[in-house]
N, C-alpha and C positions, 0 to 999 in steps of 0.2 A: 504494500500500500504506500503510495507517492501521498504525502501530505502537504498542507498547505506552508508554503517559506519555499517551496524548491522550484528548479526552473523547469519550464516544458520546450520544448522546440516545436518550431511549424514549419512544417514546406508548403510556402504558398502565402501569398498575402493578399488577396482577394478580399471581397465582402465576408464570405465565410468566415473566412482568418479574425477578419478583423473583429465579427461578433462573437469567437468562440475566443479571442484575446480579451474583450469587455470580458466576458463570463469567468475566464481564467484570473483575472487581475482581481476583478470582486472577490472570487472566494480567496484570495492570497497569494497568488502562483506569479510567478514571473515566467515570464514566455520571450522567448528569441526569434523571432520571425525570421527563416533564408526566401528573398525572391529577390527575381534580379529589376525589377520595377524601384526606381529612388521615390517613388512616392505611394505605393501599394498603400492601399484601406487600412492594411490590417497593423503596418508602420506606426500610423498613429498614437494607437492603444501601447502599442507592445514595448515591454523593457527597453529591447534592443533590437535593430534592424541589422541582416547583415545582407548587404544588399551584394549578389553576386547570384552566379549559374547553380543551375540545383545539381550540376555534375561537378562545381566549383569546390576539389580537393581540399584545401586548406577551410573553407567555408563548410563543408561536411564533418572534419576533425571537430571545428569548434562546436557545433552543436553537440557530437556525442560524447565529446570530453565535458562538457558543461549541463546539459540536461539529462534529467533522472529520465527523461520517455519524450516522446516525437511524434506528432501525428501529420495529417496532412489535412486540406483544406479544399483542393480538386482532384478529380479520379484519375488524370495523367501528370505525377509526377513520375520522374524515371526509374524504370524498375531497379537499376544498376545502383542506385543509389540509396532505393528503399533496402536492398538488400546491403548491401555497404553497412548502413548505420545498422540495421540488425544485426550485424553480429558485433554491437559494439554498446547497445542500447536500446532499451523497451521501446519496435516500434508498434503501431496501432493504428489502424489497423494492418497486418501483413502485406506484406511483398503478395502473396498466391493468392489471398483475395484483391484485392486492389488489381491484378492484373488480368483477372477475370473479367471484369466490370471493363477495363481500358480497351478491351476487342469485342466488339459481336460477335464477331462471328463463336470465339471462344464462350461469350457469354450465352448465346441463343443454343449451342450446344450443350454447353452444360444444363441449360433447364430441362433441355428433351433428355437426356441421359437420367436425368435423376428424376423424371416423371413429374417435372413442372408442369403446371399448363401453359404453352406458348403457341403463337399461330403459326401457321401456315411459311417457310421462308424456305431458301434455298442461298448457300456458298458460292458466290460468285471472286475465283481465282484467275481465273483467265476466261477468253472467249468461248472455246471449248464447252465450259460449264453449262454456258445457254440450252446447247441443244439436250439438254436433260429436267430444265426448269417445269415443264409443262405437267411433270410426273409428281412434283410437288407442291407447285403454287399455281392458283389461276390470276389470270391480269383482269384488270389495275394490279398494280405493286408499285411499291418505294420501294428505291435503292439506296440505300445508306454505306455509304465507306466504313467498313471496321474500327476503324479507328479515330480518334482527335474531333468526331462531330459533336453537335452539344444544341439548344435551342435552336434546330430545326436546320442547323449547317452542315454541307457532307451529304446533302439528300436530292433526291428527284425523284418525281410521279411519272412512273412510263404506264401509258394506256398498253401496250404489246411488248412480246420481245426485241423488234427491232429499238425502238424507242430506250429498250433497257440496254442492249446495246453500245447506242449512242453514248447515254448516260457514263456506262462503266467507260467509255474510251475516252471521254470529256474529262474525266477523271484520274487522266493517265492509266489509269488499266490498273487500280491501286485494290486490294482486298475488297471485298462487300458485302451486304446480307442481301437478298433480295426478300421481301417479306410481302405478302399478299396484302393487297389493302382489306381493310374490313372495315364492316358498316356499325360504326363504332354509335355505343346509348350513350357512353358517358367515359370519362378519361378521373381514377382514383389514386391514390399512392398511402402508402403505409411507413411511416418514418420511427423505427424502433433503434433500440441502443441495448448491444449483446454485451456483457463483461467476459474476463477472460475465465471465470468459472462457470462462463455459462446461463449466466442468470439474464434475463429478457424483460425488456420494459416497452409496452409499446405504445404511439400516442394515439389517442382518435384519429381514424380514416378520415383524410381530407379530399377534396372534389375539386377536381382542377378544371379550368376551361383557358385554352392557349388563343392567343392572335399571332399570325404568324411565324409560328413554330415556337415563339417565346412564349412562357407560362402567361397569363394577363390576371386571372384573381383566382383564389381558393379559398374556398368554403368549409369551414367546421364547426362542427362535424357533420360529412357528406351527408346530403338527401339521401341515403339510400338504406333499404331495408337492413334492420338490425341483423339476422342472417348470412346476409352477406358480408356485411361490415367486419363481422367474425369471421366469414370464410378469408376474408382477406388478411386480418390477423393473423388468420392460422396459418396461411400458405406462406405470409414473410416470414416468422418465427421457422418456419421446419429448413426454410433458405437458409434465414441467420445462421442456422445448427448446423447445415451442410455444409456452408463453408468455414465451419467452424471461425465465425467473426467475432474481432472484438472491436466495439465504436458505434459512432450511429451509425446506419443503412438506410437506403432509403430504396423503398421498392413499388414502380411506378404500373399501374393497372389498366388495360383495358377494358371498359363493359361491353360485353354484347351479347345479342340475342339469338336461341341456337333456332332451330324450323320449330320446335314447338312452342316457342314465343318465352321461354327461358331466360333469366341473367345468368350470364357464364362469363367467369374471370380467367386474362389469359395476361400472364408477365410479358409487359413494353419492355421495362430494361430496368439496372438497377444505379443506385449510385453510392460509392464507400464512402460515405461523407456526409453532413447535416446537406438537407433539400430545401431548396428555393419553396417548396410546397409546405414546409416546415415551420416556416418563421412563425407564422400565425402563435407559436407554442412561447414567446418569447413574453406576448401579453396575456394569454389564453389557458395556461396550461400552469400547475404548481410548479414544473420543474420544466425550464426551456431545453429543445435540442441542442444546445451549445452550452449550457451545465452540465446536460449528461454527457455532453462529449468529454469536456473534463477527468469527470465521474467514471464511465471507462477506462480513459487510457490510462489515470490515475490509480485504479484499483478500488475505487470506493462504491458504498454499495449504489447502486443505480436510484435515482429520485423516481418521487411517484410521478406519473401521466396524468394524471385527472386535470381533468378541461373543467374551471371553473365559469367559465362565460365563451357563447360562441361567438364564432368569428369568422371576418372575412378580411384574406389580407391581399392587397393589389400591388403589383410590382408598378413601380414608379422609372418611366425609361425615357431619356433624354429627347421623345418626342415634345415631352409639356413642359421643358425649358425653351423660355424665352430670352435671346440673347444672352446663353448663358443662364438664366435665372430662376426659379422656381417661384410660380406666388404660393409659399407657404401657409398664407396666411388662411386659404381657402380649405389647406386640410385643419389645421390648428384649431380655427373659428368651432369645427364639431367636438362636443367636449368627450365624447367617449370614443377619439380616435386619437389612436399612436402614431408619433412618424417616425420614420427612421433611417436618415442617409446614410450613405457608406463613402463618404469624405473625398468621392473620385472630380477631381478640377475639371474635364473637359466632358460636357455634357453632348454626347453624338447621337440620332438616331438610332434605334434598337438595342441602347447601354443600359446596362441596370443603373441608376444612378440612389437608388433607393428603393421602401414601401412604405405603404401603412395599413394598418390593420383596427378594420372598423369594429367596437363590440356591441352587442344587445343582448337584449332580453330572450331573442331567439334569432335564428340566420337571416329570417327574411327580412328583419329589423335592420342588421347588421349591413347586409347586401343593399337596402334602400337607401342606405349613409354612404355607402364605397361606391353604388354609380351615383349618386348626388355628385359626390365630390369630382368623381372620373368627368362629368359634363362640366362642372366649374373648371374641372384643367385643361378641357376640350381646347 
């Protein structure tokens, strides 16, 4: 057990970073942030910056000569180095999950091996592979490159095979999944935190709805039958266990519907690291995913989950800066909403630049405060 007064290390200094750096500083912990960004999010907060390459030798030493344990912040830091500091200091989550999560195609196999439920896809390595896709997928399909994609990047919708194709060669001819489109009811995720004895915490099922391919708000806890709510618990916790993790996870849901007019859940993808879908837990929940991240990699026992008020929380992206500026004042003005930037200077199209997260009485409360405000930032 890592107590509070020792230091942590992060690879990564993103948003992430930065609020699982508030969470770590509150409870007592000094944290060392490695990214090679001189102004990263998570800089801010944190002890100390060392601002360098995450393959950056001397910059690796320091962390695991100086932190009692190490986690990370995004699902592609390098594996060469996750494995580096593990043989040298508690990392969290591992090198062989984390590198599950960083390929599709590794990742989409591994669910069907271990009798996940996942849809319809087919390994696209080379050209070749097409002329066998018809025996596993029907078109429409996305094509997703295996690796480095993230909020909707790395992708294209082919109506046929030639169209997919195209696609893969636009692409340089790099890895890909090909995965059948499906006639999706509803897009959920399940955000829990494994320790390393095992023990599972998991928070309320959230309900995502995306604008182009970036997440736009979630709702908790999700509209959707208690039933399934639990099916979906159950099906992240038995993953959590397979890959024997420890950290948060975050494991994002397809709903749909089978010919008998059924809900049937099938694993999108997952992610080794607190989720965007997550925050909501930061105003909403006893114990935020960026505590228990701590709380994991730390060794301490896992915080409770319980959702005291729901909520909806809306990612905030450099579209509704104006010259640079946010009128804050139009989230502020609601007195039962949070806000919460992530301290990044240049506000671009499709950047996180922040959220906030609306509460009530119940969601639909909540939801009628978060697009209020969404049309005031119009």
């Amino acid at each position: 057990m890592i107590l509070p007064g020792a230091t942590l290390g992060l690879l990564g200094g993103g948003q992430l970073g930065r609020m699982f750096t508030s969470a770590a500083r509150t409870m007592g912990y000094d944290v060392i942030v490695l990214d090679p960004d001189p102004e990263s999010p998570a800089a801010h907060f944190a002890t100390e910056h060392i601002c360098a390459d995450f393959h950056d030798q001397k910059a690796l030493e320091q962390l695991a000569k100086r932190c009692a344990a190490v986690t990370t912040e995004f699902e592609n830091p390098p594996a060469d180095s996750l494995a580096w500091l593990a043989q040298r200091v508690p990392v969290r989550p591992g090198a062989s999950s984390v590198s599950i999560a960083q390929d599709r195609i590794r990742e989409k196999t591994f669910f069907a091996e271990n009798g996940f439920p996942v849809g319809p896809f087919a390994i696209i390595q080379s050209d070749a592979d097409f002329e066998s896709v018809a025996r596993t997928i029907q078109f429409p399909a996305i094509l997703k490159t295996a690796r480095f994609g993230y909020d909707g990047k790395g992708q294209a919708r082919c109506a046929n095979v030639d169209e997919a194709r195209a696609a893969f060669q636009s692409c340089n001819a790099t890895p890909c999944v090909l995965e059948q489109l499906l006639p999706l009811k509803l897009e959920i995720s399940v955000v829990l935190a494994r320790g390393f004895d095992g023990a599972i915490a998991a928070f309320p099922v959230a309900e995502n709805q995306h604008q182009n391919g970036i997440l736009d708000i979630s709702v908790a806890p999700a509209r959707i039958p208690d039933q399934l709510a639990a099916e979906a618990q159950n099906i992240a916790q038995r993953l959590a266990t397979k890959l024997d993790y420890c950290g948060v996870l975050a494991i994002e849901f397809f709903v749909i519907e089978d010919n008998d007019g059924n809900e049937k859940l099938l694993i999108n993808e997952i992610a080794p690291r607190p989720h965007n879908s997550g925050h909501y837990t930061i105003d909403a929940c006893l114990t935020s995913q960026f505590e228990q991240q701590v709380r994991a990699l730390c060794g301490l026992p896992l915080g409770p989950t319980t959702q005291h008020t729901p909520a909806v929380m809306v990612n905030l992206l450099g579209d509704v800066w104006k010259n640079n500026v946010l009128a804050a004042n139009k989230i502020l003005q609601e007195p039962n909403v949070k806000l919460h930037l992530y301290g990044k200077r240049e506000a671009r199209v499709g950047r996180k630049m922040g959220h906030y997260t609306a509460l009530g009485k119940d969601t639909e409360s909540a939801l009628a405060v978060a697009r209020k405000i969404e049309q005031h930032l119009a």
